[in-house]
N, C-alpha and C positions, 0 to 999 in steps of 0.2 A: 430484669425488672424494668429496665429502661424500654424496649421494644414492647410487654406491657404495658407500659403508659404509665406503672408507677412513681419514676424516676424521671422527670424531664429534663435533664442537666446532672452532670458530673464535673468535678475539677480536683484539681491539685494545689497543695499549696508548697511553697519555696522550693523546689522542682528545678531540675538541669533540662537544659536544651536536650537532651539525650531520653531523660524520664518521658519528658511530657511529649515528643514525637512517638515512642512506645506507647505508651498508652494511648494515645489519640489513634494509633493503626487499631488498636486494641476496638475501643469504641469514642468516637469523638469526644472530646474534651469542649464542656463550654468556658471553663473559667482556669484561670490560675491565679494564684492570688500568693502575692510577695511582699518583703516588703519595700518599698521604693521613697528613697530621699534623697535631699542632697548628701546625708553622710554615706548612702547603702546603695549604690548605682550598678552593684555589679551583672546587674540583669538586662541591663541594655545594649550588650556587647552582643547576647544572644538568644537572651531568653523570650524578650520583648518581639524582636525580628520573627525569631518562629513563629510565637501567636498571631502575629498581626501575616505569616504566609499561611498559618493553618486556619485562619477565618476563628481563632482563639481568643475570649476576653483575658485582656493583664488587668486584675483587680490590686494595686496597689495597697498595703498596709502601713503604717506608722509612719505617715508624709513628716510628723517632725521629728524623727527618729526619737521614738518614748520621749518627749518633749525637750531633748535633748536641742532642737533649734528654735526654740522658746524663746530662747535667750535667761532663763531664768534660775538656768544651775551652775553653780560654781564649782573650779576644783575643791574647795574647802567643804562643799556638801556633803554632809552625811544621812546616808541610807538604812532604814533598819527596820526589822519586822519582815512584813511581807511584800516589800516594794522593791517589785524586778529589778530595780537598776542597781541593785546590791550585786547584780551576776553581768551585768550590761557592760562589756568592757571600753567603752565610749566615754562608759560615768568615773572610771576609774581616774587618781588626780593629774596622773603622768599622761591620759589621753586626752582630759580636757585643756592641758595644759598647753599638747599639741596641736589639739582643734581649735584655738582662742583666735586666729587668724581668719577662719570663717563666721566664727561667731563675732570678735569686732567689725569683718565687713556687714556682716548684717543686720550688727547696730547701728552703723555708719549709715547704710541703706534708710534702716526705719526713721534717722532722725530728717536727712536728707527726705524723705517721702510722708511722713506723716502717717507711713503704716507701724505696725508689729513687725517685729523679726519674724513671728510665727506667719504673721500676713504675707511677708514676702516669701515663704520658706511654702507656705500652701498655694501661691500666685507662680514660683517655680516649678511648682508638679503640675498644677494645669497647664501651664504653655509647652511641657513634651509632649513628643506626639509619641503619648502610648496607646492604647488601646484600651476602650473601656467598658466594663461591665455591659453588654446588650442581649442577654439573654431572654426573649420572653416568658413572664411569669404568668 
């Protein structure tokens, strides 16, 4: 479909360094899309590097980790019905508990700067240098 002309672009999403060199021999890969924040980094160790050797877009997801670097959730929040972060082990009380260290520096940050936490928390994913979305549409 792709050599067709059907399909101008294929990718993968949350994908090993491993997957997505397979499949790119397979037929080139435009995109990969993950998700990337300050809580969920693990893809910069290898996943980011391959894309950016394979000429591969990193489409980054949930820059504030399900708004989890909001700044606006508490351990004592509760979750119910159909709202993901009832499964989100981040939201859980004993994690946010652990994470209060990042989330006070970047309350610290937004009072200090006169931004959001959420502002500096999206002002830190644009200044990596990952690679982004260029595929022509």
């Amino acid at each position: 479909m792709i050599q067709e002309g059907k399909i101008r672009g294929w990718g993968q999403s949350q994908a090993t360094e491993n997957q997505i060199r397979r499949a790119n021999a397979v037929t080139p890969l435009a995109a990969v899309q993950s998700e990337f924040s300050m809580m969920e980094r693990m893809y910069e160790k290898d996943v980011i590097p391959a894309c950016g050797e394979l000429g591969i877009g990193f489409v980054p997801f949930s820059p504030l980790a399900s708004g989890f670097l909001s700044g606006k959730y508490a351990k004592e929040q509760i979750y119910s019905g159909d709202d993901v972060r009832r499964v989100i082990t981040r939201f859980a009380p004993k994690n946010v508990e652990r994470n209060q260290p990042l989330l006070d520096l970047l309350q610290s940050l937004a009072w200090d700067t006169g931004f959001t936490p959420a502002q500096i928390s999206l002002a830190w994913m644009l200044h990596k240098k990952t690679i982004l979305y260029r595929y022509p549409v």
